[in-house]
C-alpha positions in Angstrom: 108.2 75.9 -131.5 106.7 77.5 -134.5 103.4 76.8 -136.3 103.1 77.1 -139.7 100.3 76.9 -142.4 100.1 74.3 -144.9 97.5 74.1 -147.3 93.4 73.5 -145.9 94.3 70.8 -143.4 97.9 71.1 -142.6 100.3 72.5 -139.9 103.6 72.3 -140.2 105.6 72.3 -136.7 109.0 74.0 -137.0 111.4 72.9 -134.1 114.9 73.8 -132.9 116.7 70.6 -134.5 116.5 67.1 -135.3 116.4 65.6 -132.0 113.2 67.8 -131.1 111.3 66.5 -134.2 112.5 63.3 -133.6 110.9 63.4 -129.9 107.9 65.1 -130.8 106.6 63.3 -133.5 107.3 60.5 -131.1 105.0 62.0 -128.9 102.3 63.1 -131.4 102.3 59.9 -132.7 101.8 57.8 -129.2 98.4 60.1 -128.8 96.3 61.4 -132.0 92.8 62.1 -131.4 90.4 61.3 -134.0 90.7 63.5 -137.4 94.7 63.3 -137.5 95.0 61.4 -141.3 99.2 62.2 -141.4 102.3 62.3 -139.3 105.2 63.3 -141.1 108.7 64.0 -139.5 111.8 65.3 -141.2 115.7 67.1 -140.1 113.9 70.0 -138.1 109.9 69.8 -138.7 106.9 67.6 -138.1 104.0 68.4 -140.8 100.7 67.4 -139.1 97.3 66.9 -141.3 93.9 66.3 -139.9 90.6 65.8 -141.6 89.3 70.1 -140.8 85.4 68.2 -140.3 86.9 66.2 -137.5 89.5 68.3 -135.9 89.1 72.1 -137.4 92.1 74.1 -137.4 91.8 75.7 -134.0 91.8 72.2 -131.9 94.6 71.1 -134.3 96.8 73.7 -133.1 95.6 73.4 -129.4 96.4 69.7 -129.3 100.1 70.7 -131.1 100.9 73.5 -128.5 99.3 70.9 -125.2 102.8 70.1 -123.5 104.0 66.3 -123.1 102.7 65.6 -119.3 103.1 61.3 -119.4 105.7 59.8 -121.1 104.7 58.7 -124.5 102.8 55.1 -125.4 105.6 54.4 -127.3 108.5 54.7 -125.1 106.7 52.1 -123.3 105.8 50.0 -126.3 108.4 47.7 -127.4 109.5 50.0 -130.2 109.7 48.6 -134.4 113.2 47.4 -134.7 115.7 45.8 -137.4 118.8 43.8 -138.2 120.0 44.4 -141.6 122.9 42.0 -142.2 125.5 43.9 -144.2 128.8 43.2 -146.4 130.9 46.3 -145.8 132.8 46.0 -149.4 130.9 49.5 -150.8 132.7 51.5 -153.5 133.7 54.4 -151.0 134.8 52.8 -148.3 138.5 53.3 -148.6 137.8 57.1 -149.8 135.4 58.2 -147.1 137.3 56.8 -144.1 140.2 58.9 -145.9 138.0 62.0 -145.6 136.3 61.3 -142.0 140.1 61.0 -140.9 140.0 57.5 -139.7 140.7 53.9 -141.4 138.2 51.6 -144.1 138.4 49.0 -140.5 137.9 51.3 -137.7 134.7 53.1 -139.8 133.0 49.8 -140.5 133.7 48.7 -136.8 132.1 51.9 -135.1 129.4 51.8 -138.1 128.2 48.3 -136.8 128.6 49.3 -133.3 126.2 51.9 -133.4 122.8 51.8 -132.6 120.5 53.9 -135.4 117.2 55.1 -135.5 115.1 56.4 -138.3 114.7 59.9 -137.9 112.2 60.7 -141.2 111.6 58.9 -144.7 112.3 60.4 -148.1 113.9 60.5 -151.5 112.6 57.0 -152.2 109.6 54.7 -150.9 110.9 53.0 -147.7 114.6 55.2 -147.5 115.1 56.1 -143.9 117.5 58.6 -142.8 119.3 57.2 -140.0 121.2 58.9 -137.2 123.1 57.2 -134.7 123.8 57.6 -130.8 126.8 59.3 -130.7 127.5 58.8 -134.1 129.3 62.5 -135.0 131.2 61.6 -138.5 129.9 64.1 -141.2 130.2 62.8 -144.5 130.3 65.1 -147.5 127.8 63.9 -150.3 129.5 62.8 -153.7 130.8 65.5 -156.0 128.8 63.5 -158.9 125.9 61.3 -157.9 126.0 57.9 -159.6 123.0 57.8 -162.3 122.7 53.7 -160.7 122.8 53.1 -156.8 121.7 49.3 -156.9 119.3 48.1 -154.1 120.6 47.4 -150.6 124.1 49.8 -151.0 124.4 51.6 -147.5 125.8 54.1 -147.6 126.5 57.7 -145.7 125.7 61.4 -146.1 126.1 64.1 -143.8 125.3 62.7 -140.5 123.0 60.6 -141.6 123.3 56.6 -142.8 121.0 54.9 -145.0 120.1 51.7 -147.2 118.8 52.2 -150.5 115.7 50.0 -151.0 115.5 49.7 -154.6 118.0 51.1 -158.1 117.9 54.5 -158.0 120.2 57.3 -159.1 122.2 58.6 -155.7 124.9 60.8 -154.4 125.7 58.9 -151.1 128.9 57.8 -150.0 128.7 53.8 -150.4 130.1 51.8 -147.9 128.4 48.4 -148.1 125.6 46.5 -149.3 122.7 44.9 -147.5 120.2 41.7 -148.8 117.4 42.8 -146.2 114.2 43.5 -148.0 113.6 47.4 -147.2 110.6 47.8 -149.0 107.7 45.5 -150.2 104.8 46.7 -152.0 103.5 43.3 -152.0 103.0 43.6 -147.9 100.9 44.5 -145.3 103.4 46.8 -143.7 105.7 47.5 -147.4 108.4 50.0 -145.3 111.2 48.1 -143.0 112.3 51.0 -142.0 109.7 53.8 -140.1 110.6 57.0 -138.1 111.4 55.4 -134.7 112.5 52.2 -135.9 115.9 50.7 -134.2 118.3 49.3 -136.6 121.6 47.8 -136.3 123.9 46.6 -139.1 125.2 43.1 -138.8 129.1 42.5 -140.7 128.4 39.6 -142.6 130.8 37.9 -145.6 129.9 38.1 -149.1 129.4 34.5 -149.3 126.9 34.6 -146.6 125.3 37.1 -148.5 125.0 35.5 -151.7 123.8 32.5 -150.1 120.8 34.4 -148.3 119.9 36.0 -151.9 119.1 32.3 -153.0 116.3 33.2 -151.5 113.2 35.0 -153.3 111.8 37.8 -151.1 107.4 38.1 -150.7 107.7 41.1 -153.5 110.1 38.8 -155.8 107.3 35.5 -155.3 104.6 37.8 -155.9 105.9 39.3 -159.2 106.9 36.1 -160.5 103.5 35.0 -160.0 101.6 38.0 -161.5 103.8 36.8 -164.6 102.8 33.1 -164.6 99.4 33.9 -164.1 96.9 34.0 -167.3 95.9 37.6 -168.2 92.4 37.7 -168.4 90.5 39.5 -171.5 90.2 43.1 -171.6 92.1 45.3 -174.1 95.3 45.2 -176.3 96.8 48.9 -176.6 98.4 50.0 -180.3 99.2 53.2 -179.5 99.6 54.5 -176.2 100.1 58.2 -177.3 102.6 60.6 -175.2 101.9 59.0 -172.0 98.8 56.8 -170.6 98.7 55.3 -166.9 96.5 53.4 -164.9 95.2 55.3 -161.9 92.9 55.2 -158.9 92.6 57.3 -155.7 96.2 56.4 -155.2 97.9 56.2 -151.9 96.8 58.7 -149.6 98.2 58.9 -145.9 101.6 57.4 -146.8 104.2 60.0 -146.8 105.7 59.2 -143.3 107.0 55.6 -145.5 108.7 57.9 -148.1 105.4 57.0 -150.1 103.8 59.6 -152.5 100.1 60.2 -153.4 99.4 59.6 -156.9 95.8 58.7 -158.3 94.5 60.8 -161.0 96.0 64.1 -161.7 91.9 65.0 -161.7 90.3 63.2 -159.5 86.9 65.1 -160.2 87.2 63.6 -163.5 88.1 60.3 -162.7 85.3 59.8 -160.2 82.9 60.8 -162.5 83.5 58.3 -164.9 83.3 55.6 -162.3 79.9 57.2 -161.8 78.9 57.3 -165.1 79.7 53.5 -165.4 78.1 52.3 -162.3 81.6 51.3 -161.2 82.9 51.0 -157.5 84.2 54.2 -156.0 87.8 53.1 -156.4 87.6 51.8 -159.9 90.9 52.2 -162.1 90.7 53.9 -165.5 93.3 54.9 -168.0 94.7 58.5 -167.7 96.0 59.4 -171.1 98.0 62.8 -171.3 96.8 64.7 -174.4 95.6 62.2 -176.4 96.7 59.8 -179.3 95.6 56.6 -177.8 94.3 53.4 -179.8 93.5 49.9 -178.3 91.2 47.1 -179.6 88.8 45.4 -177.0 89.3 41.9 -176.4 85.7 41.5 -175.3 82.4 43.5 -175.2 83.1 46.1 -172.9 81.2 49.2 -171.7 83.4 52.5 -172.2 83.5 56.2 -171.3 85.8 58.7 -171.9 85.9 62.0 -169.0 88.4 64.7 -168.7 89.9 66.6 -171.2 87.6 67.3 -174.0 88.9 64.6 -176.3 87.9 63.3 -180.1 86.4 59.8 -179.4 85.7 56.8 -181.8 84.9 53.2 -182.2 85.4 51.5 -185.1 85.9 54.8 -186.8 82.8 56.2 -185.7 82.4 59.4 -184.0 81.1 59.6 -180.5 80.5 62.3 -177.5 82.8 61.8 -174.4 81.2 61.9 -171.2 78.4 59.8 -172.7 78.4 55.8 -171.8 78.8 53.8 -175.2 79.1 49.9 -175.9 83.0 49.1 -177.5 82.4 45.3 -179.0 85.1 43.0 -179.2 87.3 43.4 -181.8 86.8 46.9 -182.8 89.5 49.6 -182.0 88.6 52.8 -179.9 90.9 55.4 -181.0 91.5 59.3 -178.9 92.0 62.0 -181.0 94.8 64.6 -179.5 93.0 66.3 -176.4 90.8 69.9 -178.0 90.5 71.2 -174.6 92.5 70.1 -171.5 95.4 67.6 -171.2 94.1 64.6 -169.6 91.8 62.3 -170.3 89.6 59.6 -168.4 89.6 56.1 -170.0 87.1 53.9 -167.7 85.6 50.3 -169.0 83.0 49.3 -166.4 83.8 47.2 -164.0 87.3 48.6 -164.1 90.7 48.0 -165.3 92.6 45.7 -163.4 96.6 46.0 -162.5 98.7 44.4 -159.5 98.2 46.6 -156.5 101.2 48.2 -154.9 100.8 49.7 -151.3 97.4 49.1 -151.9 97.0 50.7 -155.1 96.6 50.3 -158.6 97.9 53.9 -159.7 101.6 54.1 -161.4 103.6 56.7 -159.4 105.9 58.0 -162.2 108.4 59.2 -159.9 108.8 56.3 -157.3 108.4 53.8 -160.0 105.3 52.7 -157.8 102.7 50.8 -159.2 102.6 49.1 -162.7 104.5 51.4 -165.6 103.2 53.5 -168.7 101.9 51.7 -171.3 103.4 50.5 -174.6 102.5 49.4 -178.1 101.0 45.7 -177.1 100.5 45.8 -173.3 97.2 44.0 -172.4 95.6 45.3 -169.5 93.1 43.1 -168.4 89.1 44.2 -167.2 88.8 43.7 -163.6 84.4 43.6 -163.6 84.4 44.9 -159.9 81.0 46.8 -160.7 79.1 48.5 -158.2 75.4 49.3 -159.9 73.6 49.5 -163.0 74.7 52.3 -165.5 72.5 55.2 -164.5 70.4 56.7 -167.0 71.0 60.3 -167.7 70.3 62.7 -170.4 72.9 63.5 -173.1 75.5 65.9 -171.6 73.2 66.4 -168.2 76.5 68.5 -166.9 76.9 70.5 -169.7 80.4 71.1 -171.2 83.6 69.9 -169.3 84.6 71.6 -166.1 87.8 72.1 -167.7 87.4 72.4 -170.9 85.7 76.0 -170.2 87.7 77.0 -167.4 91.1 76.2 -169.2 90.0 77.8 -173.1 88.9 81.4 -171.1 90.6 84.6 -172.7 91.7 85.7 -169.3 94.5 83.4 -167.7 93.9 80.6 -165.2 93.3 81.9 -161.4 94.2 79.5 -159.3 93.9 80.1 -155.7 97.4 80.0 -153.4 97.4 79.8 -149.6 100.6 81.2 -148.6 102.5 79.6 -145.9 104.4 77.5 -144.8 107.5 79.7 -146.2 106.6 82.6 -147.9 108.5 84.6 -145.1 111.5 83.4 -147.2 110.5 85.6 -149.5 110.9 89.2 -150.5 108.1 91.5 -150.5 108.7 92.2 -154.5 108.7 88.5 -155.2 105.6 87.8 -153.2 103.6 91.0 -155.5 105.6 89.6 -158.1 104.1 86.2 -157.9 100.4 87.6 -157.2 100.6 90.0 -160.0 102.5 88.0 -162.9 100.9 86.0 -165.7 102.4 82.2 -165.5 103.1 80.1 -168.4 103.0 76.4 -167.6 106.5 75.0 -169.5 106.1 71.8 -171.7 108.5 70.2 -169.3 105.3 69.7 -166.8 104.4 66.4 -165.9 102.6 65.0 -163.1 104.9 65.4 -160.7 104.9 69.1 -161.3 103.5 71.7 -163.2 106.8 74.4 -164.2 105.9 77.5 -164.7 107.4 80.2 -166.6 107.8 84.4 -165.3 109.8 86.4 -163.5 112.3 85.3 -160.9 111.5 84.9 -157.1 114.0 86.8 -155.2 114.7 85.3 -151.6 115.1 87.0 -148.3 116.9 84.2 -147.1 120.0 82.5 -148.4 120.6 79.7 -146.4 119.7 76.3 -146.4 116.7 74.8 -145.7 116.6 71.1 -144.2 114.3 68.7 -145.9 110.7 68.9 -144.7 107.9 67.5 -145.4 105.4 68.3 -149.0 102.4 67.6 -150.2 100.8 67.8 -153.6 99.9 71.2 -154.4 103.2 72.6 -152.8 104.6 75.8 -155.0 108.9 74.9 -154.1 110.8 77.3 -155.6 114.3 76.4 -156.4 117.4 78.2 -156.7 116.5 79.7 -160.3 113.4 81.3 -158.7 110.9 80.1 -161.0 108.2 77.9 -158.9 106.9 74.7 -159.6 104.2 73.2 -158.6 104.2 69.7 -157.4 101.4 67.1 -158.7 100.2 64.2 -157.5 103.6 62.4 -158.2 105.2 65.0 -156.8 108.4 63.8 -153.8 107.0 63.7 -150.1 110.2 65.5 -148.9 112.5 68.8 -150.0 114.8 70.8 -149.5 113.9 74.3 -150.8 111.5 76.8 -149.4 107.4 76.3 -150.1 105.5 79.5 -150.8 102.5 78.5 -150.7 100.2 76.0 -151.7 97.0 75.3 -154.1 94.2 73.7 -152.4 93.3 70.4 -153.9 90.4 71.5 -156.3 92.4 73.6 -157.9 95.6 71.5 -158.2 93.2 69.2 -160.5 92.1 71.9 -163.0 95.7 72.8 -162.9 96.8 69.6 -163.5 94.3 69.9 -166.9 96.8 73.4 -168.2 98.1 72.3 -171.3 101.7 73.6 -171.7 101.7 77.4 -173.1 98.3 78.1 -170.4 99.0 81.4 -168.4 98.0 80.8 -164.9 97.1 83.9 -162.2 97.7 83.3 -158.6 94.9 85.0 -155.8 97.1 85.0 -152.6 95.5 84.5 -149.2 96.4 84.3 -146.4 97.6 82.1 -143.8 94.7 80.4 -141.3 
């Protein structure tokens, strides 16, 4: 069992295979003492993260290394399980018995006789990767993924089997097709499928099938309610500029369900407007990426703008961001494009209000989470969840934006990297080369990652890595060698090798590099 680093509050547990991740994040999870915040378990790896006030480093590790001496609580428990009734009529079925050797009949047969377990989450909110006892087919992935797997296709991959919750683009061999609800954002518990969770697939006919999709699912009632509902008053956009979200603290704590972070790309920033507007800690605001952003206010609201340093106005007059001003009804607040920085903080007091999705309001632009980008005549409605009086402060009591004068410096960005948990992957050369080199952040960045531009990373090793476990602020690098570092929307699982990864501080004034910014890693260390 290796221990390696992962960011300030991470350790990522590196075992001999699947079935040893699979038993000890069985165990770790039966047990945590106070402090533990995330259990994530993938093919060969458990990633651990504690709260380093509660449980510092040290005592982390001391807990990982104490050996089993009970059986866990949950082998005693009566463990999650689930029946997912199944058509077997998938697209692939006749050419992936061909290549397991064995007939379209006998595969569905011994596919249905198997019992499953989830092994680990990823790809997609609420995909588990199944394995089965005894199950020891291999599947080769498709050549070409499909751009359009619909929701419910099982379907196989390696040794693993797997439902696909909701339409996604996928290169799984497809076998069948399943009407269980896999995931529900609407519900307590949104993932059907968990690490440790039994499942069995049930043959069922199509008609049966079709019959139990008369039915509406809690996610399908909910969102046709949202839609009958009257939207209450708060603003009409006319111009939502290159992209502008809605996001709060996001969804923290959720990885092990295949669910990503999100929230503001700058929290900092976020937080402080809430401040400024007396708002409650988890208020939602707009984020609007580099400007270009007009609505009209459907009622007297109370505005401020935080973040990048952006032109402001209301009713074409001129006003100072990070300052509270009134925005009557009827009058149009318009963003200029952002001087300094790339994203800016739109909050009305009281906040904006958007259907929550696994407890959140912030749109995950990579699961699809959460409600989507806005367009030209999208109302989003004020959600008056206020949590004080506006505080009175002088103008400008902070000064000029955070990162407005860290980003506009003559030197480049430095951005601290803690190295680990795979920088042994890496050559010597690459690992000088990546302390030494001036980065340029690409204009393909977006918040799920900020691509940089520089030399190539050479590896030390060549094979395969299994999917483990990520977490915003992870630098992957791919096969081209140029790294990437992964935002707030960034996936909870991959497949290539993490070199290090920037504390969280530093990820948000990162997220704030506009493309063309030259960015300076400061290596340290391993804890």
């Amino acid at each position: 069992m290796r221990m390696l680093p992962v960011g300030l509050d991470g350790v990522l547990v590196e075992v001999a295979g699947l079935a040893e991740a699979m038993a000890l994040h069985d165990r770790l999870r039966a047990d945590p003492p106070p402090g533990v915040v995330e259990i994530v378990p993938a093919a060969r790896t458990v990633l651990v993260r504690a709260d380093p006030a509660v449980l510092p480093p040290a005592r982390l590790r001391a807990w990982l290394r104490k050996p089993a001496t009970t059986a866990p609580a949950s082998s005693t428990r009566r463990a999650a399980s689930a029946v997912l009734p199944t058509v077997y009529d998938g697209a692939d079925l006749a050419e992936v018995a061909a290549l397991l050797g064995t007939s379209p009949h006998a595969l569905v047969e011994r596919h249905a006789a198997t019992a499953w377990s989830v092994a680990f989450t990823g790809f997609a909110p609420g995909f588990g990767y199944l394995v089965g006892a005894g199950w020891d087919l291999d599947a080769p992935r498709r050549e070409v993924p499909r751009t359009r797997v619909p929701a419910g296709a099982v379907g196989l991959a390696g040794p693993y089997a797997g439902a696909y919750p909701r339409e996604t683009p996928g290169g799984w061999q497809l076998i069948g097709a399943t009407r269980a609800t896999l995931f529900d954002p609407d519900a307590a518990e949104p993932a059907l499928l968990t690490p440790g969770t039994s499942v069995r697939f049930t043959p069922v006919r199509a008609e049966a099938r079709a019959a139990a999709g008369t039915a509406p699912s809690t996610s399908d009632a909910a969102a046709a309610a949202r839609r009958t509902a009257p939207v209450a008053e708060g603003i009409r956009v006319v111009e939502p500029g290159l992209l502008a979200t809605v996001q709060d603290a996001g969804r923290p704590g959720r990885a092990a369900e295949g669910v990503g972070r999100a929230g503001a790309a700058d929290p900092q920033a976020w937080a402080l407007g809430n401040r400024l507007l007396g708002n409650a800690a988890g208020a939602a605001a707009l984020e609007v990426t580099m400007g270009g952003f007009r609505a009209v206010a459907e009622c007297d609201l109370t505005v401020v703008v935080t973040g990048a340093w952006t032109p402001l106005t209301i009713a074409g007059r001129a006003l100072d961001p990070y300052v509270v001003h009134p925005w009557p009804a009827g009058s149009e607040l318009a963003l200029g494009w952002a001087l300094r920085g790339s994203r800016a903080y739109l909050g009305i007091r009281g906040g904006f209000d958007a259907p929550r999705a696994v407890g959140s309001r912030s749109a995950d632009t990579l699961s699809g989470l959460g409600p989507a980008p806005l367009r030209s005549g999208d109302r989003m409605p004020a959600a008056r969840e206020t949590a004080g009086p506006v505080p009175a402060l002088p103008l400008h009591p902070w000064g000029f934006p955070r990162d407005g004068s860290e980003l506009d410096r003559r030197g480049p960005l430095e951005v601290p990297l803690l190295l680990g948990p795979r920088a042994d992957w890496f050559t010597a050369p690459a690992l000088g080369a990546l302390a030494e080199a001036e980065w340029t952040v690409s204009p393909a960045s977006d918040r799920v990652g900020i691509r940089l531009e520089g030399p190539t990373l050479e590896r030390a090793r060549s094979e395969e890595l299994p999917s483990e476990a990520m977490v915003p602020g992870s630098v992957q690098v791919p096969p081209s060698g140029r790294p990437v570092v992964f935002g707030v929307d960034g996936p909870v699982t991959g497949g290539y090798p993490v070199v290090g990864v920037v504390p969280p501080p530093s990820l948000a004034l990162l997220g704030q590099a506009r493309p063309g910014s030259r960015v300076r890693f400061v290596l340290r260390g391993s804890r």
